[in-house]
MITOR-54300 format. One record per residue (C-alpha): residue number from 1; x, y, z. Coordinates in steps of 0.05 Angstrom, whole numbers, padded with zeros to 5 digits. Layout:
REM residues N
num,u,v,w
NUM,X,Y,Z .
...
END
This chain:
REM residues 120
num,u,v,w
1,01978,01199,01918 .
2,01946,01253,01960 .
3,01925,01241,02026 .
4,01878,01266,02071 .
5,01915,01323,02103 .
6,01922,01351,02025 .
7,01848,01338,02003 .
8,01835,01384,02076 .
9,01884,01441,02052 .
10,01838,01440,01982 .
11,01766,01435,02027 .
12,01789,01485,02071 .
13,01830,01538,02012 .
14,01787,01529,01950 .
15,01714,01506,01979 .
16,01692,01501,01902 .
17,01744,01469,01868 .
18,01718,01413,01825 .
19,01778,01378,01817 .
20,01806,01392,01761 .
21,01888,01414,01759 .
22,01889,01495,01769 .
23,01940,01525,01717 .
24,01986,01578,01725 .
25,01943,01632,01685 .
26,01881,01606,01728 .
27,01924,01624,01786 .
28,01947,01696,01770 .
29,01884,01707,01749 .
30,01848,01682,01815 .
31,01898,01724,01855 .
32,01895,01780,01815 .
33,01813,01788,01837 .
34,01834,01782,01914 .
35,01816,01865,01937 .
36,01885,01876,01965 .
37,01908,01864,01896 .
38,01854,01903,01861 .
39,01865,01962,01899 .
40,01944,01958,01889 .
41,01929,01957,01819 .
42,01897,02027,01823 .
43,01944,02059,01856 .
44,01989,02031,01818 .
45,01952,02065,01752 .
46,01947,02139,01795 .
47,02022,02139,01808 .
48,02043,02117,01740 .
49,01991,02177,01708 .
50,02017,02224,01752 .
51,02087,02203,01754 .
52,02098,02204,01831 .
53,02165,02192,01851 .
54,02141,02175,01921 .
55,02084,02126,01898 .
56,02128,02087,01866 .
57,02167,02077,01919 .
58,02110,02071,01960 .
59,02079,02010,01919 .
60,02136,01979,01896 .
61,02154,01964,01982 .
62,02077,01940,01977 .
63,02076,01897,01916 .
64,02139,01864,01956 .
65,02105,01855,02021 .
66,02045,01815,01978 .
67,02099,01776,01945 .
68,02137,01761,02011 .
69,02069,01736,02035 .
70,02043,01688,01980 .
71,02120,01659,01979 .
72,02147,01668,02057 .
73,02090,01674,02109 .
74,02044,01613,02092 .
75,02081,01564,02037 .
76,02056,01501,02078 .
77,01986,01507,02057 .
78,02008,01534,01993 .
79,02049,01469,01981 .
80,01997,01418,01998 .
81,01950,01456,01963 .
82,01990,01452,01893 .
83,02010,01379,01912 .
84,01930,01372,01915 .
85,01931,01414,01850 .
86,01872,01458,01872 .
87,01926,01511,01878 .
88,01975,01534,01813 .
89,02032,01565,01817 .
90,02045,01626,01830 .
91,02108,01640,01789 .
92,02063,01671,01730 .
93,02028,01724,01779 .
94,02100,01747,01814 .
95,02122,01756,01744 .
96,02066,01809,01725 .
97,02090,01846,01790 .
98,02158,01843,01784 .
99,02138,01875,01705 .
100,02095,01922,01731 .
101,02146,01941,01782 .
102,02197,01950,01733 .
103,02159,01988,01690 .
104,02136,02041,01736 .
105,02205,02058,01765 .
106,02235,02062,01687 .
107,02175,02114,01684 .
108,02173,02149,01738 .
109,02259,02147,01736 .
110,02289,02230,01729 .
111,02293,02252,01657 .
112,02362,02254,01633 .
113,02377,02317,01598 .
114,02458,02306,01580 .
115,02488,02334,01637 .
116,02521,02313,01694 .
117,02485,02310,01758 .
118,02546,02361,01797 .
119,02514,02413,01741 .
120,02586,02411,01697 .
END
């Protein structure tokens, strides 16, 4: 049964919810349209079109640092939130990073051309 330090977390974290149980796919996407994320998702695009090594790097550390935060730095109001149910989880969301993650270092990774990397 939630209590009144839960129905706070939803007041104070989603002003406008109306109730209703947030899914996981509502989540990601209501993440996804935070600007942090938007503009990590452009970068991400310019270093996978131009293939930069150092980008990837780059945004790969970044995309971990967002993660690290949803998950490490404030999972208190996170958990009374999706106890509420005014907040979903945020398993679907970590899982487009981790993919997108993936998939830029597989395509940004050195060409292999058959030969060893001594030159032999």
């Amino acid at each position: 049964m939630p209590g009144a330090v839960l129905a706070e977390a939803c007041t104070v974290q989603r002003p406008n919810w109306d109730g209703a149980p947030v899914s996981a796919l509502q989540e990601a996407v209501s993440l996804a349209s935070s600007p942090i994320v938007l503009v990590l998702l452009v970068l991400s695009a310019l270093a996978f079109r131009f293939k930069s090594h150092w980008g990837t790097l780059t945004l790969v550390v970044l995309w971990s640092l967002l993660v690290a935060f949803l998950s490490l730095f404030a999972p208190d109001a996170r958990t009374a939130g999706m106890a509420e149910g005014c907040i979903g989880s945020p398993a679907l969301f970590i899982g487009i990073i981790a993919a997108i993650c993936v998939g830029m270092i597989f395509y940004t990774a050195p060409a292999e051309n058959g030969r060893s990397s001594n030159g032999e």
